[in-house]
SEFIZA-3560 file (N, C-alpha, C; in Angstrom, 3 decimals):
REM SEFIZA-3560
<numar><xx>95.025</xx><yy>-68.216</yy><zz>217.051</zz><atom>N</atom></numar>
<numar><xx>94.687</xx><yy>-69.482</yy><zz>216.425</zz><atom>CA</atom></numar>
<numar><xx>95.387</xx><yy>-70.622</yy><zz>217.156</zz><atom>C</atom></numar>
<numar><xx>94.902</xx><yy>-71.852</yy><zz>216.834</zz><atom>N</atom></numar>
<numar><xx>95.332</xx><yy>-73.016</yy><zz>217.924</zz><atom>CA</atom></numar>
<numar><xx>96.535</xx><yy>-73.741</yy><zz>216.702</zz><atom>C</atom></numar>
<numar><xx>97.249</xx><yy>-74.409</yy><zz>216.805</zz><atom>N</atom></numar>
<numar><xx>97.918</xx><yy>-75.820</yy><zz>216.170</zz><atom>CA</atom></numar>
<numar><xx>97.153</xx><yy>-76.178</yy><zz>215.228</zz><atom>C</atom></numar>
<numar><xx>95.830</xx><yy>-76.531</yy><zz>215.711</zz><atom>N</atom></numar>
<numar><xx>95.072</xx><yy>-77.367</yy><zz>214.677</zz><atom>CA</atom></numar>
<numar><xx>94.351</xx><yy>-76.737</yy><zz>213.462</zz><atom>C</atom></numar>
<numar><xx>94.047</xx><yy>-75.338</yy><zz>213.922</zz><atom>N</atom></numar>
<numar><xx>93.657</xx><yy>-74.459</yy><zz>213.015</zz><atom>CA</atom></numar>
<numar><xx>94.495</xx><yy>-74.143</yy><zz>212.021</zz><atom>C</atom></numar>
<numar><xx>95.814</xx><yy>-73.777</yy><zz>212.283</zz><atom>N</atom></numar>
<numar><xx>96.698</xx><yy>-73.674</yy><zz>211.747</zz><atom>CA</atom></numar>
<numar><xx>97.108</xx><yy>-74.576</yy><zz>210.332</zz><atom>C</atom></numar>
<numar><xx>96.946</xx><yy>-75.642</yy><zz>210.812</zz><atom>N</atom></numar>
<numar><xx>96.981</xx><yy>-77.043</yy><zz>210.129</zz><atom>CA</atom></numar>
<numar><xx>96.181</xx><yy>-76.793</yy><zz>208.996</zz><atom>C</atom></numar>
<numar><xx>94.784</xx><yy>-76.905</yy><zz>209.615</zz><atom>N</atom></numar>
<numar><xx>93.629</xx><yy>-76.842</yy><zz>208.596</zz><atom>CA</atom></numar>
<numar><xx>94.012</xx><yy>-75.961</yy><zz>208.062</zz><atom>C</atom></numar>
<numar><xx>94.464</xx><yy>-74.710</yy><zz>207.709</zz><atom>N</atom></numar>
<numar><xx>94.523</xx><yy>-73.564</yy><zz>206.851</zz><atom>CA</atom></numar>
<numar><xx>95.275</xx><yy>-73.836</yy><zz>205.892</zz><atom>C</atom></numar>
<numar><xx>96.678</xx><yy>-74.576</yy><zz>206.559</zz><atom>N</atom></numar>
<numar><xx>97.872</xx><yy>-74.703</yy><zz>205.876</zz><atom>CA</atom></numar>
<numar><xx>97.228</xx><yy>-75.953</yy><zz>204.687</zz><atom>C</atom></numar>
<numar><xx>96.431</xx><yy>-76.849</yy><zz>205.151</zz><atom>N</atom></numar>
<numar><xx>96.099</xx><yy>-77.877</yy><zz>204.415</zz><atom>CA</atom></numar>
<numar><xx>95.197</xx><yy>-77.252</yy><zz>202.913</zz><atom>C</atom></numar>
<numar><xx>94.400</xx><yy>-76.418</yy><zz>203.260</zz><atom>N</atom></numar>
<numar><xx>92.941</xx><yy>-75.871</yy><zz>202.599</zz><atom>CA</atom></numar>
<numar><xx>94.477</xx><yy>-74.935</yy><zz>201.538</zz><atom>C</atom></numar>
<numar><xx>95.426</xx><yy>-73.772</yy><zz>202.009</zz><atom>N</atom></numar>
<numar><xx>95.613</xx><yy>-73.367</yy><zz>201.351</zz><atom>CA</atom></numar>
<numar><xx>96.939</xx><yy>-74.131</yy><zz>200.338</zz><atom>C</atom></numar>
<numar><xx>97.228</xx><yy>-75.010</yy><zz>200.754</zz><atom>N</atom></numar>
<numar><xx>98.739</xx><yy>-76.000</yy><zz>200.207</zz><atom>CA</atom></numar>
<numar><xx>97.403</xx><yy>-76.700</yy><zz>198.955</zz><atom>C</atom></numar>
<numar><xx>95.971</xx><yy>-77.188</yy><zz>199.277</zz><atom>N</atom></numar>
<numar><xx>95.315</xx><yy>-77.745</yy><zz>198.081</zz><atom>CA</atom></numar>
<numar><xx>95.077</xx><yy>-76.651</yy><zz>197.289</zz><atom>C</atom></numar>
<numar><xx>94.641</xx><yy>-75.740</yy><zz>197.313</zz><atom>N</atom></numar>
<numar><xx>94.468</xx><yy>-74.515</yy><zz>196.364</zz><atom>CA</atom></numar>
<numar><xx>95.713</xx><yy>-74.004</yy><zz>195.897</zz><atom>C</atom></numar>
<numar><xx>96.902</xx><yy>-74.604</yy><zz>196.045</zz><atom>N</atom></numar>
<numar><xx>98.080</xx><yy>-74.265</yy><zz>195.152</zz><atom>CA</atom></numar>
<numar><xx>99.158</xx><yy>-75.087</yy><zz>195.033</zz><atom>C</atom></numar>
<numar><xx>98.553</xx><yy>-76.471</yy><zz>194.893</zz><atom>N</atom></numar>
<numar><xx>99.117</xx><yy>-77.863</yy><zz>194.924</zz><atom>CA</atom></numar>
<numar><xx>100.105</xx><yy>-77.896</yy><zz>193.569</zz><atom>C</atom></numar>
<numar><xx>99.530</xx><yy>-77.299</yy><zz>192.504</zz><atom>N</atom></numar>
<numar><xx>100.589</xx><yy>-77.473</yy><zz>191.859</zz><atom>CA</atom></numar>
<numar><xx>102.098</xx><yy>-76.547</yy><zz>191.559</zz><atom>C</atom></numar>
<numar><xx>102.024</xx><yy>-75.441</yy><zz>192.420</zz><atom>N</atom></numar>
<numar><xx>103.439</xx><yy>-75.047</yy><zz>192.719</zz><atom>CA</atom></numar>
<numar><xx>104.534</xx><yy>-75.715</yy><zz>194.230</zz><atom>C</atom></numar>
<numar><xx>103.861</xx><yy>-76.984</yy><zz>194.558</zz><atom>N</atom></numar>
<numar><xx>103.804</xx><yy>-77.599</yy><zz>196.066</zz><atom>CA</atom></numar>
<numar><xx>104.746</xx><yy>-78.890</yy><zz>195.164</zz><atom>C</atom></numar>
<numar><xx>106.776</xx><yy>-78.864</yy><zz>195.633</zz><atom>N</atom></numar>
<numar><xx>107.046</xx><yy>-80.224</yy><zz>194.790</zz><atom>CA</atom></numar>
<numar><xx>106.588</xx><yy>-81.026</yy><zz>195.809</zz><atom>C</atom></numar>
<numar><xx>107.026</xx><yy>-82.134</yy><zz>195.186</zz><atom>N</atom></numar>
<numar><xx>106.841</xx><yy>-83.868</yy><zz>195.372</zz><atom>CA</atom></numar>
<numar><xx>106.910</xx><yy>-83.882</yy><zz>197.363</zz><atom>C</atom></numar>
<numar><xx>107.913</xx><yy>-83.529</yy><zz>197.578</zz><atom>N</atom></numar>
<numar><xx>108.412</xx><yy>-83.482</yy><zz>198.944</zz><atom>CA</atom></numar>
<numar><xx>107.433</xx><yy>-82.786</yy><zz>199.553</zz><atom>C</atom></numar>
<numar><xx>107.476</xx><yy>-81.738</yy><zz>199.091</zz><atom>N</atom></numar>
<numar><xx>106.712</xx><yy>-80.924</yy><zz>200.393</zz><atom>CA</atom></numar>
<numar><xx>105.222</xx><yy>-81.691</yy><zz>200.005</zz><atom>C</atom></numar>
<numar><xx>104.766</xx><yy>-82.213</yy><zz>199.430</zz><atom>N</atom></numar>
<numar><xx>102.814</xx><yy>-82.949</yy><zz>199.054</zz><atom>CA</atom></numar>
<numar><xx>103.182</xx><yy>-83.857</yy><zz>200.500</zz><atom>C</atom></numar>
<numar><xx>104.721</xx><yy>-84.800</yy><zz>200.436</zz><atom>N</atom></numar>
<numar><xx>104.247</xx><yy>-85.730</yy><zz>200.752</zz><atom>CA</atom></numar>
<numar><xx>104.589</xx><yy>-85.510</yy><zz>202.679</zz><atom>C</atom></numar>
<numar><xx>105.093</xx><yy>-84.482</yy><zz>202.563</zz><atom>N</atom></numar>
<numar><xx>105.128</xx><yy>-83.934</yy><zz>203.923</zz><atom>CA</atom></numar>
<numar><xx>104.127</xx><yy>-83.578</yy><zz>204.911</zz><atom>C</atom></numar>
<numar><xx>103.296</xx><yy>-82.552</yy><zz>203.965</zz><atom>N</atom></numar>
<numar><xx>101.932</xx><yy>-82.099</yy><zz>203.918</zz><atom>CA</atom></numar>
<numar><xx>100.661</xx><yy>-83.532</yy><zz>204.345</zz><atom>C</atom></numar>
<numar><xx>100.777</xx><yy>-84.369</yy><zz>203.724</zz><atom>N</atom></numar>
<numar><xx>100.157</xx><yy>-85.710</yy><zz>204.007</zz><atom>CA</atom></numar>
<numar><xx>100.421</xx><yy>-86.016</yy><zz>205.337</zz><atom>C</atom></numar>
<numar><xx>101.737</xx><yy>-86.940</yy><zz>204.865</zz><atom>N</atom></numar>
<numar><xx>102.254</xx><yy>-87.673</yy><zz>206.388</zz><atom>CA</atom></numar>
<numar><xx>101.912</xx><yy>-86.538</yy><zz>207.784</zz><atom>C</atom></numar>
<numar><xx>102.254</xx><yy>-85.403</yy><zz>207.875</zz><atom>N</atom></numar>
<numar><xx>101.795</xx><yy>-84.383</yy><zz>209.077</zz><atom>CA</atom></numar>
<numar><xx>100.096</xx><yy>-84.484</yy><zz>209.361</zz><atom>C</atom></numar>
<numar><xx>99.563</xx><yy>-84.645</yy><zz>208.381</zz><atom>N</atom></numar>
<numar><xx>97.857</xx><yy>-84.657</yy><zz>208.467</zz><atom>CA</atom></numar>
<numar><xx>97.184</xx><yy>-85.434</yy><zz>209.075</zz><atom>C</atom></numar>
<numar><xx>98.211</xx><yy>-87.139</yy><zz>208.712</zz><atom>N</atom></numar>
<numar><xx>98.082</xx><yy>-88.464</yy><zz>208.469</zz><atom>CA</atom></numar>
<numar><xx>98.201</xx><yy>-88.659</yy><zz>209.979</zz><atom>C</atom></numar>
<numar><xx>99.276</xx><yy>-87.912</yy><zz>210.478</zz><atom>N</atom></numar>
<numar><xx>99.763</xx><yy>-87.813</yy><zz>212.255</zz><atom>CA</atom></numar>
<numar><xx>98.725</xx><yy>-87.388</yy><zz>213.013</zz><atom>C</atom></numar>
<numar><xx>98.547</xx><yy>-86.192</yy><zz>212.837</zz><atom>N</atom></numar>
<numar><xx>97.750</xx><yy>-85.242</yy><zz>213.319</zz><atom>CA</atom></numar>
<numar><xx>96.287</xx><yy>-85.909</yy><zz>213.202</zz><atom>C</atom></numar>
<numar><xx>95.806</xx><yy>-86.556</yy><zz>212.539</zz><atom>N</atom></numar>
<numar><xx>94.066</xx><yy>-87.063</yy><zz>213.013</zz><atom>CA</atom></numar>
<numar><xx>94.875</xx><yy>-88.432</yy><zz>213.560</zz><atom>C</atom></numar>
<numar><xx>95.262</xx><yy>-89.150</yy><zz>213.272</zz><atom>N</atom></numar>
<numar><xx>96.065</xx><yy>-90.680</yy><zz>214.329</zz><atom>CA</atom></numar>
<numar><xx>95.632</xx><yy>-89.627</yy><zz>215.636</zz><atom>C</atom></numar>
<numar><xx>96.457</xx><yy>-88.728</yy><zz>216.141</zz><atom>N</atom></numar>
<numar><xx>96.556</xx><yy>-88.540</yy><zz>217.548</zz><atom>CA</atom></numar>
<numar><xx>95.276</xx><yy>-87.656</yy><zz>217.917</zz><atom>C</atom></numar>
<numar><xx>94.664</xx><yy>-87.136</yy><zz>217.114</zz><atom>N</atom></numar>
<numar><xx>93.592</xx><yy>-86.370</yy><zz>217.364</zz><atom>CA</atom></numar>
<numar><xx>92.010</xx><yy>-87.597</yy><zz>217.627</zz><atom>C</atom></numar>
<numar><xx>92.488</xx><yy>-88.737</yy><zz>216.722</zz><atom>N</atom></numar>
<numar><xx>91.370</xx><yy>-89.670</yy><zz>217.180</zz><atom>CA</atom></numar>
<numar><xx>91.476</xx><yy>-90.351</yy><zz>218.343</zz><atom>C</atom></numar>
<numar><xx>93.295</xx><yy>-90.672</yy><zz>218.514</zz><atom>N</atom></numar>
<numar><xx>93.650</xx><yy>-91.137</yy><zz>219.801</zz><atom>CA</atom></numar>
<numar><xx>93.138</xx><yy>-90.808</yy><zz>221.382</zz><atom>C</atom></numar>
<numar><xx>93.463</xx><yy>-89.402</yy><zz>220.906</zz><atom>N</atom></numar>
<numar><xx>92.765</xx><yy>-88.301</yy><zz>222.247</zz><atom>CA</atom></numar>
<numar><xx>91.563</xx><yy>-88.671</yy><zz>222.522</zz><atom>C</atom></numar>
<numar><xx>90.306</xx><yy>-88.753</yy><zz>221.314</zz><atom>N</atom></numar>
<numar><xx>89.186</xx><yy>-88.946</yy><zz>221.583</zz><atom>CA</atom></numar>
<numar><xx>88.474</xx><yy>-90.439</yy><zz>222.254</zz><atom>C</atom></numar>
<numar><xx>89.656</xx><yy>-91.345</yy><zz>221.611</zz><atom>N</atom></numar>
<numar><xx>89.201</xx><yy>-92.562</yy><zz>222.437</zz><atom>CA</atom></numar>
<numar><xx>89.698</xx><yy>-92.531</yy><zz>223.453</zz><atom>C</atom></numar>
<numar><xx>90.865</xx><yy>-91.800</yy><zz>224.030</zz><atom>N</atom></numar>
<numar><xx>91.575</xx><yy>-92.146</yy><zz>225.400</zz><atom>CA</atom></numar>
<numar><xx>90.430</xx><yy>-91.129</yy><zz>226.281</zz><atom>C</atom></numar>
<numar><xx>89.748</xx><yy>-90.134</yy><zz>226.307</zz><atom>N</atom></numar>
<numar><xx>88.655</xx><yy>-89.595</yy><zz>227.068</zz><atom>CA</atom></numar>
<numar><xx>87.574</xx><yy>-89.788</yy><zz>226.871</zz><atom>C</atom></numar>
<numar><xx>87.266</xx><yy>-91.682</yy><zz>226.158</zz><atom>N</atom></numar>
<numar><xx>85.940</xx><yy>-91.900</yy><zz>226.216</zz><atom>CA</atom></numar>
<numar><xx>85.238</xx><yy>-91.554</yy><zz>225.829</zz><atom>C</atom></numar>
<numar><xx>85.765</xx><yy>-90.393</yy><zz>224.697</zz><atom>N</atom></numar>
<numar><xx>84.405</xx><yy>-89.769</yy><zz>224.034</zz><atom>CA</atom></numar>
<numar><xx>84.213</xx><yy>-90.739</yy><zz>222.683</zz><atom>C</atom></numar>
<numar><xx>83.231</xx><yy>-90.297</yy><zz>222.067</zz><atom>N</atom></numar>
<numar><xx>83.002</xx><yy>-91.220</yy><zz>220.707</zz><atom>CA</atom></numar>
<numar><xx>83.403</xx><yy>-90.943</yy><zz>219.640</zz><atom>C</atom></numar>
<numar><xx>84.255</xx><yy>-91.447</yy><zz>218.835</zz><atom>N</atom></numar>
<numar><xx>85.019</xx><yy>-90.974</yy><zz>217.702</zz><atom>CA</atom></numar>
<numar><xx>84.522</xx><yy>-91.644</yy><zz>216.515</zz><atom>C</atom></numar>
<numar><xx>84.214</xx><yy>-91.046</yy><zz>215.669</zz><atom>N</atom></numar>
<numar><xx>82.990</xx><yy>-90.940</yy><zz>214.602</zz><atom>CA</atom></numar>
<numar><xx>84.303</xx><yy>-91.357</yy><zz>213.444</zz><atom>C</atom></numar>
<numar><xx>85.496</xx><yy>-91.458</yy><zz>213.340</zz><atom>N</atom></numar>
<numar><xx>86.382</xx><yy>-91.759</yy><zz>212.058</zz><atom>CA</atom></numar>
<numar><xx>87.232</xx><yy>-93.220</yy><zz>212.696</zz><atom>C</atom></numar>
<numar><xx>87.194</xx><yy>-94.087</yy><zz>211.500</zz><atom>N</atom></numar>
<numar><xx>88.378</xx><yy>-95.418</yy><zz>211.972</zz><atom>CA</atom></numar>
<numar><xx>89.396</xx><yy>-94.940</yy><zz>210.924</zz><atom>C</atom></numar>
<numar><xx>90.191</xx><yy>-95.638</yy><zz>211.002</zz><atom>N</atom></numar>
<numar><xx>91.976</xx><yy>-94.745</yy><zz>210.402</zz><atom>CA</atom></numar>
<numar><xx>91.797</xx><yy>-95.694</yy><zz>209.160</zz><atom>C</atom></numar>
<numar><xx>90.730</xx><yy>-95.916</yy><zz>208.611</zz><atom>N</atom></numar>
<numar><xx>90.388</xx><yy>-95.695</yy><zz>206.614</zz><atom>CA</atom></numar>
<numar><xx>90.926</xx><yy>-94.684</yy><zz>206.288</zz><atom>C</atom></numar>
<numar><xx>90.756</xx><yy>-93.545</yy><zz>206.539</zz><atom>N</atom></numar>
<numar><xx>90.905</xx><yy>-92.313</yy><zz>206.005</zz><atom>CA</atom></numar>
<numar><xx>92.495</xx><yy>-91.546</yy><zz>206.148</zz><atom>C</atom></numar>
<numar><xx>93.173</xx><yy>-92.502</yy><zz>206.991</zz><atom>N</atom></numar>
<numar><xx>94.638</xx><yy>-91.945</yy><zz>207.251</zz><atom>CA</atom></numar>
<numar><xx>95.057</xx><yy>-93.133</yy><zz>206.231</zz><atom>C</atom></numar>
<numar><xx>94.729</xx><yy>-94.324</yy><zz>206.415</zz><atom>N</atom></numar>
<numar><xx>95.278</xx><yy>-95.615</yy><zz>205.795</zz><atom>CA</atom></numar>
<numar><xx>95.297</xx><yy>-95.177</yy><zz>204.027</zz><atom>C</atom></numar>
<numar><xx>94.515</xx><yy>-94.207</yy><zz>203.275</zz><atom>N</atom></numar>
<numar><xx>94.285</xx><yy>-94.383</yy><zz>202.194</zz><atom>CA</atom></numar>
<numar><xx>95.055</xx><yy>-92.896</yy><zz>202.217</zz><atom>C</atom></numar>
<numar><xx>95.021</xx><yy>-92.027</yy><zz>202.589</zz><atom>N</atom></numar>
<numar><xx>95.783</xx><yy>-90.824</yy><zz>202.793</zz><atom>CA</atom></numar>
<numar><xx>97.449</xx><yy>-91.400</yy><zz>202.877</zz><atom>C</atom></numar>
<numar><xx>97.805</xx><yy>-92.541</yy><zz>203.257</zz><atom>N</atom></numar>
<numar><xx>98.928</xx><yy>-92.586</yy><zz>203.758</zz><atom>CA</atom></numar>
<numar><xx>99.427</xx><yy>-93.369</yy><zz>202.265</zz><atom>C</atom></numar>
<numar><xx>98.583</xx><yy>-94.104</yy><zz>201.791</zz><atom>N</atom></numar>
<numar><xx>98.871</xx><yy>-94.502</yy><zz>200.534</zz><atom>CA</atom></numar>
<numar><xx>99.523</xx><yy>-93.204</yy><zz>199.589</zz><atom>C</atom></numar>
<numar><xx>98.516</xx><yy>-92.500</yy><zz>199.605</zz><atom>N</atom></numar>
<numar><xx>98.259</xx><yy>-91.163</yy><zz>198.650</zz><atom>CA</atom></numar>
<numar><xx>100.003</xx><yy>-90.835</yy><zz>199.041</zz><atom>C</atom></numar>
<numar><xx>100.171</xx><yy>-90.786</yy><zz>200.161</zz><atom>N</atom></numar>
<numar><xx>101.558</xx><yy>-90.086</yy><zz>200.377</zz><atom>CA</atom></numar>
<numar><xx>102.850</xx><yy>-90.454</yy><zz>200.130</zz><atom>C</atom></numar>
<numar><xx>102.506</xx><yy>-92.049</yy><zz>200.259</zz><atom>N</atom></numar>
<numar><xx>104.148</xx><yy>-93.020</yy><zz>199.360</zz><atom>CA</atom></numar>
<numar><xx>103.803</xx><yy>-92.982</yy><zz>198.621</zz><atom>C</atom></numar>
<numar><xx>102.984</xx><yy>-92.727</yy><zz>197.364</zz><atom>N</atom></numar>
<numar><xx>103.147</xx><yy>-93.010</yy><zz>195.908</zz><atom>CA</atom></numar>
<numar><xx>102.694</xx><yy>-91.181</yy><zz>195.017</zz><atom>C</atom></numar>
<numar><xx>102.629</xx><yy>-90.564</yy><zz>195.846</zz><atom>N</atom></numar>
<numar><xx>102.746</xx><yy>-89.068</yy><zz>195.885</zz><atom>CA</atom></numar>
<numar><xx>103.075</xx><yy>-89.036</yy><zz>194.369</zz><atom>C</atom></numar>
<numar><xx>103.631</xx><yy>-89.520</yy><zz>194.054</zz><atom>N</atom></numar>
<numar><xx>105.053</xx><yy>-88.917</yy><zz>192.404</zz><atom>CA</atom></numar>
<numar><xx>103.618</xx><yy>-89.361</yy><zz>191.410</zz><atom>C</atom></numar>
<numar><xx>103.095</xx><yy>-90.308</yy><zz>191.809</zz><atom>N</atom></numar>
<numar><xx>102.482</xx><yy>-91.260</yy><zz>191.028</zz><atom>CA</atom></numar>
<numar><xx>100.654</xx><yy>-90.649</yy><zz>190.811</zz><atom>C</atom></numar>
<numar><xx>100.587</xx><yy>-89.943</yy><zz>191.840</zz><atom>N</atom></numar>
<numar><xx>99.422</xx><yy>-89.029</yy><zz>191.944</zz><atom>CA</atom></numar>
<numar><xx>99.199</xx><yy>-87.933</yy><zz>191.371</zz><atom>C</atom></numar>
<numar><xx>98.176</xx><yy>-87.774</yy><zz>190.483</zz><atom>N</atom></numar>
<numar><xx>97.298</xx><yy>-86.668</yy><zz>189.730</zz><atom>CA</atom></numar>
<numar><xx>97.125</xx><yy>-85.359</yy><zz>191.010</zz><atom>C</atom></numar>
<numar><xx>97.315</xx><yy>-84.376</yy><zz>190.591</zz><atom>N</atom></numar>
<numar><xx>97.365</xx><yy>-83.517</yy><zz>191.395</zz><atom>CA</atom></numar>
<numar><xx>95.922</xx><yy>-82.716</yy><zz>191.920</zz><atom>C</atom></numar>
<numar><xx>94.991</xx><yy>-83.584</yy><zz>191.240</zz><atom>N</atom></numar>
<numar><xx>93.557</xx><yy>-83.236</yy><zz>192.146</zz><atom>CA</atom></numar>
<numar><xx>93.558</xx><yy>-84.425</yy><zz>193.512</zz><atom>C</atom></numar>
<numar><xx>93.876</xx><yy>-85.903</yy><zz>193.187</zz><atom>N</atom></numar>
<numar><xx>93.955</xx><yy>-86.946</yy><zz>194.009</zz><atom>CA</atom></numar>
<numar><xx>94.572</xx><yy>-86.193</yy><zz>195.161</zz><atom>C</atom></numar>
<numar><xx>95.465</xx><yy>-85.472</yy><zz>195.514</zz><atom>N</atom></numar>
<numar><xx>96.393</xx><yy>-85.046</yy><zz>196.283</zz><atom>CA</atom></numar>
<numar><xx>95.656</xx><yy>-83.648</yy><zz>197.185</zz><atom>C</atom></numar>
<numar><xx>95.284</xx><yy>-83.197</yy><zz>196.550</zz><atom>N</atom></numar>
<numar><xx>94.060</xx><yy>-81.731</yy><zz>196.593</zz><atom>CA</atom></numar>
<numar><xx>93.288</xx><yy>-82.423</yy><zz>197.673</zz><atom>C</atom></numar>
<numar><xx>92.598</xx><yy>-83.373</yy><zz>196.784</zz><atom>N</atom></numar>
<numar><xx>91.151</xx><yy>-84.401</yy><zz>197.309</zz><atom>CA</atom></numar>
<numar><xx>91.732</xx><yy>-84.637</yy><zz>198.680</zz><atom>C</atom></numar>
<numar><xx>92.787</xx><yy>-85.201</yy><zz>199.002</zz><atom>N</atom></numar>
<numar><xx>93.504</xx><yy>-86.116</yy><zz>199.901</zz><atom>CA</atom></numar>
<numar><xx>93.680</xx><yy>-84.551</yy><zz>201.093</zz><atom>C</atom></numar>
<numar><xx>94.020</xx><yy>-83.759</yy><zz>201.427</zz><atom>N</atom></numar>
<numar><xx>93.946</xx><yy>-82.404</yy><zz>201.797</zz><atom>CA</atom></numar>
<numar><xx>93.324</xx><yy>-81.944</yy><zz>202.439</zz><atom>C</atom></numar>
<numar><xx>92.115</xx><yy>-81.736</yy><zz>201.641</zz><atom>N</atom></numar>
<numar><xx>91.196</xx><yy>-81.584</yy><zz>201.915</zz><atom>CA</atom></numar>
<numar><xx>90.195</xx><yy>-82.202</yy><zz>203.095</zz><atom>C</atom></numar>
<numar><xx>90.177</xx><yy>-83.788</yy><zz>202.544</zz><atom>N</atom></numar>
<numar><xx>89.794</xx><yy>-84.299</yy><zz>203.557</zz><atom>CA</atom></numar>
<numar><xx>90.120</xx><yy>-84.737</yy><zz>204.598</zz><atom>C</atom></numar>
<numar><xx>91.878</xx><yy>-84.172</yy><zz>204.780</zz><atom>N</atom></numar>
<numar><xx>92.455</xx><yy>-84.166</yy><zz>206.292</zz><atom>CA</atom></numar>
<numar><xx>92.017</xx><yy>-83.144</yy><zz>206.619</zz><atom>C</atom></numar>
<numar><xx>92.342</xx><yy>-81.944</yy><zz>206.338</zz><atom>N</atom></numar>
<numar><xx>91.716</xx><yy>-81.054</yy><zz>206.806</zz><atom>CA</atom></numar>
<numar><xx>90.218</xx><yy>-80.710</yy><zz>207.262</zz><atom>C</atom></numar>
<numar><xx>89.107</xx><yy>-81.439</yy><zz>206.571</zz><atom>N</atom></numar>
<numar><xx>87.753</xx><yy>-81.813</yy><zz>207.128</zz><atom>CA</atom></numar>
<numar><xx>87.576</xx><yy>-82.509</yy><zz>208.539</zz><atom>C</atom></numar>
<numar><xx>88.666</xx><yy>-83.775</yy><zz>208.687</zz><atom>N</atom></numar>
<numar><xx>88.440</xx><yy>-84.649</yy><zz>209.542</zz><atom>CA</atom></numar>
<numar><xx>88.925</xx><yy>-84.033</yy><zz>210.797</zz><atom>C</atom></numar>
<numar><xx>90.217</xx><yy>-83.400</yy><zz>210.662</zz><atom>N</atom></numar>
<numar><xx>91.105</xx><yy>-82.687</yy><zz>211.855</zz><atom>CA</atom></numar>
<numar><xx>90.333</xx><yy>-81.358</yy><zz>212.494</zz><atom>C</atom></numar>
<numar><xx>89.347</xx><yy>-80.597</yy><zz>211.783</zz><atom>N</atom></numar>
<numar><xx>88.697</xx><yy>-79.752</yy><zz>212.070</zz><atom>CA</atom></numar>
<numar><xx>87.475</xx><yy>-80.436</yy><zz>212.768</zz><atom>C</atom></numar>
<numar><xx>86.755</xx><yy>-81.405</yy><zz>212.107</zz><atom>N</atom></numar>
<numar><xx>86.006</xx><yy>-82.004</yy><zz>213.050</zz><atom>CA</atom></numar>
<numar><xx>86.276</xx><yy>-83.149</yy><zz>214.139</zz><atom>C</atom></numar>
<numar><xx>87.555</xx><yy>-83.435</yy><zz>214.389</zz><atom>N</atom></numar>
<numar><xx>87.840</xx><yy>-84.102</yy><zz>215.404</zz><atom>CA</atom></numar>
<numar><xx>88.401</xx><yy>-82.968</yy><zz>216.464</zz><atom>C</atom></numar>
<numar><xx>88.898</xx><yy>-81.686</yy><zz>216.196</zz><atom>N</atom></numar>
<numar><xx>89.294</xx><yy>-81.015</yy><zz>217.077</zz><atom>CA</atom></numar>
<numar><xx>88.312</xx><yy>-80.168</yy><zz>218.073</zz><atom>C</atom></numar>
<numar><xx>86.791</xx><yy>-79.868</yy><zz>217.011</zz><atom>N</atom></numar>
<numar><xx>85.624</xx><yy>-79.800</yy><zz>217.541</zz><atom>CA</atom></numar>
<numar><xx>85.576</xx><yy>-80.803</yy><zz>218.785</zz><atom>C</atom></numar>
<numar><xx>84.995</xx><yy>-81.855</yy><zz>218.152</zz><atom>N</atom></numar>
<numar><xx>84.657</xx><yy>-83.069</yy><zz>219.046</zz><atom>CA</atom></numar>
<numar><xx>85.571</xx><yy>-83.068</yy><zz>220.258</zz><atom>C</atom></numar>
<numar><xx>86.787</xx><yy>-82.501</yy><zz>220.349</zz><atom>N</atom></numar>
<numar><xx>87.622</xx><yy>-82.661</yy><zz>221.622</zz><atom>CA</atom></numar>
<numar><xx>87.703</xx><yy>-81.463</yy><zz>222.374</zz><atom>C</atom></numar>
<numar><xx>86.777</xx><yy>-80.560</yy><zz>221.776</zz><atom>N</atom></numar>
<numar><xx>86.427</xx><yy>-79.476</yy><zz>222.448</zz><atom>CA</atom></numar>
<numar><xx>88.288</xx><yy>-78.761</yy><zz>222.669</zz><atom>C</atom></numar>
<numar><xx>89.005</xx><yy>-78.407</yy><zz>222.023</zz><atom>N</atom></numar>
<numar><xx>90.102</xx><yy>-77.619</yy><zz>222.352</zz><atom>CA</atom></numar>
<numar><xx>89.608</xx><yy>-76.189</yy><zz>222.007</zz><atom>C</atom></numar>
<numar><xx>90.016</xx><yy>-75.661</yy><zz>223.401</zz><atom>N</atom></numar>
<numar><xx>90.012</xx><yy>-74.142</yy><zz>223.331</zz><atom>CA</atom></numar>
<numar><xx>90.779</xx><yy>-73.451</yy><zz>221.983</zz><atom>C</atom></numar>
<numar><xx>89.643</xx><yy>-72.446</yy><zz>221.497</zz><atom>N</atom></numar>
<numar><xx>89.925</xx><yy>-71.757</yy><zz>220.419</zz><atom>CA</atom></numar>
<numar><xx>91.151</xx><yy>-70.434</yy><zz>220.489</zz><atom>C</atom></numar>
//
């Protein structure tokens, strides 16, 4: 498995058991996700390819992650999830060997 796969798994399986996951580790889990598509979209604009996400989706993720305490624990799931959607399909798009 690659880094990014890894990620995605860790993401898919940290939302399916979010609520034994404290405060810290949610907001860890985020901010790493939040990194990880930043540089995964980065890649894609620095080789000219076309990158289909603008950093809405980290910007509102990154919210989700400072106010973490303050978040319903599906919001957080939700939030997860769709790093893990985006990072799987941006890692496609950059074609990294499997």
């Amino acid at each position: 498995m690659t880094v990014t796969t890894d990620l995605v798994s860790e993401f898919v399986r940290a939302a399916n058991t979010l609520p034994k996951l404290p405060q810290a580790e949610r907001r860890r889990l985020l901010e790493r996700g939040v990194t990880a598509s930043g540089a995964l979209r980065g890649l894609l604009s620095k080789t000219g390819k076309l990158v289909p996400f603008d950093g809405s989706t980290e910007y509102v993720i990154g919210e989700i992650a400072r106010n973490v305490e303050n978040m319903p624990d599906e919001t957080v799931a939700k939030a997860l999830l769709a790093l893990a959607g985006q990072i799987r399909a941006l890692r496609i798009l950059n074609k990294e060997d499997a």
